[in-house]
N, C-alpha and C positions, 0 to 999 in steps of 0.2 A: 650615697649610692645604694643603699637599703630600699633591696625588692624596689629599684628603681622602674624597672619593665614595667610593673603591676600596680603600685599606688599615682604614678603619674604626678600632674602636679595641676597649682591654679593659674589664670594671670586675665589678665583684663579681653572683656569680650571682643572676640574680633568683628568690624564692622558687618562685616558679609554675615555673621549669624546673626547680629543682633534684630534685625527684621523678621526671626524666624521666634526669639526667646523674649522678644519686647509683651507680647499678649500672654503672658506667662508669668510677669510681675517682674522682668529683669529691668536693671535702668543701666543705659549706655557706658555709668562708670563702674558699675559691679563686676566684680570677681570671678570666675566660672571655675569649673571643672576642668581643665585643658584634654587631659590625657590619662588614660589606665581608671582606675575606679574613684578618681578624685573626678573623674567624669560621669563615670558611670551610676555613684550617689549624689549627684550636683544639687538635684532635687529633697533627697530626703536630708542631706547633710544642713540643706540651705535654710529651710522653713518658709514663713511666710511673712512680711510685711503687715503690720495695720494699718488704720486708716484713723485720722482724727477729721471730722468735721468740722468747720469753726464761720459761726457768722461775724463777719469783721465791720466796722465804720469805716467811713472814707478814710482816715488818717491810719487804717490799717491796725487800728487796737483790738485787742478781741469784744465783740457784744456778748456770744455768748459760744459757748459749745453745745454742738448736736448728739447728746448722749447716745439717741435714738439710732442714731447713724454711725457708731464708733464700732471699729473693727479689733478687734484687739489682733497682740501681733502671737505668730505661732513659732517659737523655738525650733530649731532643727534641732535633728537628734543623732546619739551619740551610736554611729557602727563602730562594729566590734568584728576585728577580721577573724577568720578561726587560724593563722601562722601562728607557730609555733615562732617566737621572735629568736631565740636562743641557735634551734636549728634552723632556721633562713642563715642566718648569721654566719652561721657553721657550714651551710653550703657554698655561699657568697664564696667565705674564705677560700673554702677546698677549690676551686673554681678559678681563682686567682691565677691571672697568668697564662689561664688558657682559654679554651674556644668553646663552650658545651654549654648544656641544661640541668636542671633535675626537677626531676616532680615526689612531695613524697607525700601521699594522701593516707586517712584513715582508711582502712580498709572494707570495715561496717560500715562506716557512714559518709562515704564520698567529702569529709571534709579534708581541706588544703593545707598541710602542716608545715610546708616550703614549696617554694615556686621562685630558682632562685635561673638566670642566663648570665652565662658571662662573655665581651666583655661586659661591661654597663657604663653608667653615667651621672655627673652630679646634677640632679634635679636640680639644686641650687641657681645653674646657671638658666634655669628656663622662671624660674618669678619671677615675674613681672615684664617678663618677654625676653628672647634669646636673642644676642646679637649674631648678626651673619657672619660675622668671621667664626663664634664658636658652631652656630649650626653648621658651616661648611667646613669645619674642623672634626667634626664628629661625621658626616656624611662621607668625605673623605678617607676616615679612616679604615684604613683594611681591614681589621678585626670587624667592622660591622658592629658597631653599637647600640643602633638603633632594634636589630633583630631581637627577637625573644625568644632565643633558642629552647625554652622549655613548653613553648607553645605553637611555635611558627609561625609569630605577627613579624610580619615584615618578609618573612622568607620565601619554607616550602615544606621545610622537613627533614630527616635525612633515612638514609635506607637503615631500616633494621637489624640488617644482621641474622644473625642467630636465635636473636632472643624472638624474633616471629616463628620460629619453632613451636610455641608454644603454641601460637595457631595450628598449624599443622600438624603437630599431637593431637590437640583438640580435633580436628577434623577427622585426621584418622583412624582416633577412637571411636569416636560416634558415630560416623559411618563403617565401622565394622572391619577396616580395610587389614585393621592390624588387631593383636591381641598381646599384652607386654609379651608374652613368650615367645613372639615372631622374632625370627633371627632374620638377617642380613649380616652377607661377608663384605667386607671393607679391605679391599686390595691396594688402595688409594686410589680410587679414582673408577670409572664407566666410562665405555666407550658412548661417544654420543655426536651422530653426523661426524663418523670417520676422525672424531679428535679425540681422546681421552680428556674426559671431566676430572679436575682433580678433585680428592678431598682435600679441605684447603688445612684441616686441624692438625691433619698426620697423614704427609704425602706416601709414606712407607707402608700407610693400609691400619685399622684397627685391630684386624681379623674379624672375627665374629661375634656381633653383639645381640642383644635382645634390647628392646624397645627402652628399657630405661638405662641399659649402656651406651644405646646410641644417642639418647638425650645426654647424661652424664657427661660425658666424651665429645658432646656436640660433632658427632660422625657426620659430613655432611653424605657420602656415602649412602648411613641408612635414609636420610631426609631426600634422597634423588631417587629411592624405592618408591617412598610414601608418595612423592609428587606424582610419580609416574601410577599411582594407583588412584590417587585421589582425580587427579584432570586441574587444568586451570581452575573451571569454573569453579569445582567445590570449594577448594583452597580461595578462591574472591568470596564466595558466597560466606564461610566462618569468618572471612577477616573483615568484612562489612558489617554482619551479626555480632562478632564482639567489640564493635567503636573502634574501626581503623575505617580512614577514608572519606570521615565524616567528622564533625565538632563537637565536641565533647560537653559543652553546656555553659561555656566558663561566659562570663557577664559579656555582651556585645562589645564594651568599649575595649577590652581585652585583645578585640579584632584575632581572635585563634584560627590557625588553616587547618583545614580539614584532613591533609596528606593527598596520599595517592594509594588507592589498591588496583592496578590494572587488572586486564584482562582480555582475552583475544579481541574480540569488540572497540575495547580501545584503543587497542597495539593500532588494529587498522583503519581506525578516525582520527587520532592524533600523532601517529608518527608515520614516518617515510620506509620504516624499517622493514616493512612486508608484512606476511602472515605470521603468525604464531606459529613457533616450532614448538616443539620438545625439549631445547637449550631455553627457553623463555619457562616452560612451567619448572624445571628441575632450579633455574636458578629463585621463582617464587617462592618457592618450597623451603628454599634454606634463607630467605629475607634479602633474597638483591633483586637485581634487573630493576623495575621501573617503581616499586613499594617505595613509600614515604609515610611516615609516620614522625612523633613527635614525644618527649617523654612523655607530658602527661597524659597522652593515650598511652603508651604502657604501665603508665602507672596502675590506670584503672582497669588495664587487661589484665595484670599481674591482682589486684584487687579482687577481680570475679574471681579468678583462679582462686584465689583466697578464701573469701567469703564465702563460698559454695553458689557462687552461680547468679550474683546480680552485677548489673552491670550498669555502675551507678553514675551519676550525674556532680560533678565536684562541684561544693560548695567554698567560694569563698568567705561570705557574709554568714557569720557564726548567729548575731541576734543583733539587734538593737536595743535601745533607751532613749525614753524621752531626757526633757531638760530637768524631770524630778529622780530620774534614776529608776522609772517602772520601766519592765520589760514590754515593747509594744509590738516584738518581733522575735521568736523562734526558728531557725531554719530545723529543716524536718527533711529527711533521708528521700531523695526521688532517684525511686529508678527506673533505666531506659530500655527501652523497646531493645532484646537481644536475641539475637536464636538459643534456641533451646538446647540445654546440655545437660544431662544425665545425671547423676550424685557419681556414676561407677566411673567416666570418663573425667571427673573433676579430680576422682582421688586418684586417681591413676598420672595425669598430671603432674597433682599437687605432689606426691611420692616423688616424680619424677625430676622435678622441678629440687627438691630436697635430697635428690641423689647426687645433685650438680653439687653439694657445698660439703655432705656427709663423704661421698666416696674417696681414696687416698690416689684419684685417678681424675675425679669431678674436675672442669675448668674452672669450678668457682671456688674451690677450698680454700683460697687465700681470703674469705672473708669469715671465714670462723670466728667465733667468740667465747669461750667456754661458759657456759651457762646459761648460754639463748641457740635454741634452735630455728634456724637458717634455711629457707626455702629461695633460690633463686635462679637468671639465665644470665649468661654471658654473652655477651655480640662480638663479633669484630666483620664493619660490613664494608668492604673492599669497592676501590675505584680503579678505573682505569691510570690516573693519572695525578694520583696524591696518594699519603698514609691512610691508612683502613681508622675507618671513624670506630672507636670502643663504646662499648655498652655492657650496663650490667642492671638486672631487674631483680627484686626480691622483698619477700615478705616475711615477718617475724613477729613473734614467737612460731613456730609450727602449726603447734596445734591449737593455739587462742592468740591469728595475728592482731596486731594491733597500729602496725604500719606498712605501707608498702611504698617503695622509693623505685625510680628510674632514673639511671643516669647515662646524659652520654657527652661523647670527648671529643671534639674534631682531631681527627688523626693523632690519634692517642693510643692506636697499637691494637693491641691485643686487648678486651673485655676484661678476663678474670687480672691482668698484671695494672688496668690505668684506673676503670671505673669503680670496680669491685671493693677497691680497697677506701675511696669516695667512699660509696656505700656504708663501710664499713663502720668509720669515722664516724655519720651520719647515725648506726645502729648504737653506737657506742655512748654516743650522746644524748642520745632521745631513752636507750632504756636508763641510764645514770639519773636524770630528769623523773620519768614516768615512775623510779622507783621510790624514792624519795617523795615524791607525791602522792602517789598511791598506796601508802605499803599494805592496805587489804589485798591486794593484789596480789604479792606474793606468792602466796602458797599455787595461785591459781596459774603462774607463769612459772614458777620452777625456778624465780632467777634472783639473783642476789646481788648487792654491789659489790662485795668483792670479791665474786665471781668472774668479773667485767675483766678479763686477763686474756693477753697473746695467748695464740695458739699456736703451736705448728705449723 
């Protein structure tokens, strides 16, 4: 079941392609790529076939070989995923049992260091081709196994939460709307078309916060100010600019969905639900209504917020080697077309985003670590008609990250109490690993292994 989503598997070509991969050097009994990136390297994994020439006698002996004419044959070569096998392993696990994603990418360099959905499946049973009893055993099944919840092949997505705040911060800093000193009172709730809006964190009201208590404290409150200052539009316009609502770069056979960022325009081409109100932008604003996203888009939103401001392209394929062990292939850092955000709005964020784990009041303190400092957001994003899907995003070290992870939980409650502590696990493992590996590093991270200790 290992990163079963993502490596996919091989088995004999089907006839309906073979017409398409026969002028290509495939032969009818060969082996293909089927699914995930055993498809998607089919080619460079495979090589080439030679050719020998040979003039034969009637009785079919050899007369001679056509040296002139000889192909020799070319080796496929050896990729090299950039997963960290140790942590997939470790998300897999944490994962067990339930319904969710995670993405956890370097943060400089958009490479993929888990990409793990659960449930999953044994590849095992699809070599050499799957019987219809087990495909219709797994099609059947209600967990959905086929989906790749940390990408959305097969799905859709799910609503973000809280942790699209982080848009919405971003937006309303950069457009001016707020300055952290801006206050809003949080009484529990707004009125809004004659119903009272709750806040859903603390029905009883926050009271009074300024822009990184009302992150901290995930006030939806102050987040139904911001909406109501920003407008739909701007709030679509950051979340399309920072890589929601679009695919994020990951190989085609990956097959990744793009999510959903609505917006008035949409409301009234694709649904029956009328015009855009005012209850449509304030629930944007705080990551529900019609938003779809996917972890590894927040991974790599949590990423830019990181990195200062690129907004990168995930690398699965770390390098290559031929069949002598020379490097014939280097992946190299690409980053994507984003709107433009400021140095003063990122750190403003990134502060804020760090105030969520640091404060004795933060929703996310439960993922402390003594010795690594902790940048992250919590979600919990509510349905009409099921438990509220958990999320939790975050990057680490502070101030020199060096991963960023997203995770989320089908109806798993509350962010900071299902995901966070996922997360956590996840940090606990990777710096254990990164330390012992690196120890130049050290001094430049602040962190120690046996530092790696509960917190309060």
């Amino acid at each position: 079941r290992f990163a079963c989503h993502l490596l996919g598997y091989v088995g004999p070509i089907p006839p309906k392609d073979y017409e398409r991969l026969k002028d290509d050097g495939y032969r009818m009994t060969d082996w293909i790529g089927r699914m995930g990136l055993e498809r998607e390297y089919d080619p460079i994994l495979r090589g080439r076939r030679g050719e020998t020439w040979q003039r034969r006698y009637a009785n079919n002996l050899i007369e001679q070989e056509i040296v002139e004419r000889r192909i020799p044959p070319v080796p496929g070569e050896d990729c090299y995923l950039s997963l960290d096998s140790g942590l997939q392993e470790l998300a897999e696990s944490l994962l067990e049992g339930k319904r969710g994603g995670i993405a956890a990418v370097d943060p400089k360099t958009g490479l993929i260091l888990a990409l793990a959905s659960s449930p999953g499946f044994d590849l095992n049973l699809f070599q050499g081709g799957v019987t219809t009893e087990d495909y219709q055993r797994l099609l059947n099944d209600p967990g959905k196994p086929f989906i790749d919840r940390s990408t959305g092949k097969g799905g859709s997505g799910y609503p973000p939460g809280s942790v699209f705040k982080i848009v919405t911060a971003i937006a309303a800093c950069e457009e001016g709307v707020i300055e952290p000193g801006t206050t809003f009172h949080c009484a529990g709730g707004i009125p809004v078309a004659g119903k009272f809006k709750r806040c859903h964190q603390r029905r009883g009201g926050h009271g009074t916060l300024d822009f990184y208590g009302g992150f901290a404290k995930s006030c939806d409150v102050y987040y139904y100010h911001l909406g109501d200052l920003l407008g739909p539009e701007n709030i679509a316009k950051y979340a399309r600019g920072l890589g929601l609502g679009t695919t994020s770069g990951l190989p085609d056979a990956l097959m990744e969905k793009p999510g959903l960022v609505p917006d008035p325009a949409w409301k009234i081409l694709y649904t029956s639900e009328g015009k855009w109100g005012r209850d449509d932008t304030l629930n944007i604003a705080i990551g529900q209504g019609h938003l779809l996203v996917t972890p590894i888009q927040i991974a790599l939103l949590t990423s830019f917020v990181a990195n200062g401001g690129e907004l990168l392209e995930p690398q699965i394929l770390s390098h290559r080697r031929d069949g002598k062990g020379n490097l014939t292939w280097q992946c190299e850092k690409q980053i994507r077309d984003s709107i433009p955000v400021s140095p003063e709005t990122l750190q403003e964020v990134r502060e804020a985003m760090h105030h969520v784990v640091i404060d004795r009041s933060g929703t996310g303190r439960g993922v402390r670590i003594e010795g690594i400092d902790i940048a992250g957001k919590t979600g919990t994003a509510e349905h009409d008609r099921r438990p509220s899907d958990a999320w939790f995003t975050c990057f680490a070290p502070y101030e020199d990250p060096q991963i960023a992870i997203a995770v989320v939980v089908e109806e798993g409650g509350h962010g900071g109490e299902t995901s966070a502590p996922i997360a956590r696990e996840m940090l606990m493992h990777y710096f254990e690993k990164y330390l012992y590996r690196e120890s130049d590093q050290l001094a430049k991270t602040g962190v120690t292994v046996d530092s790696l200790e509960e917190t309060p």
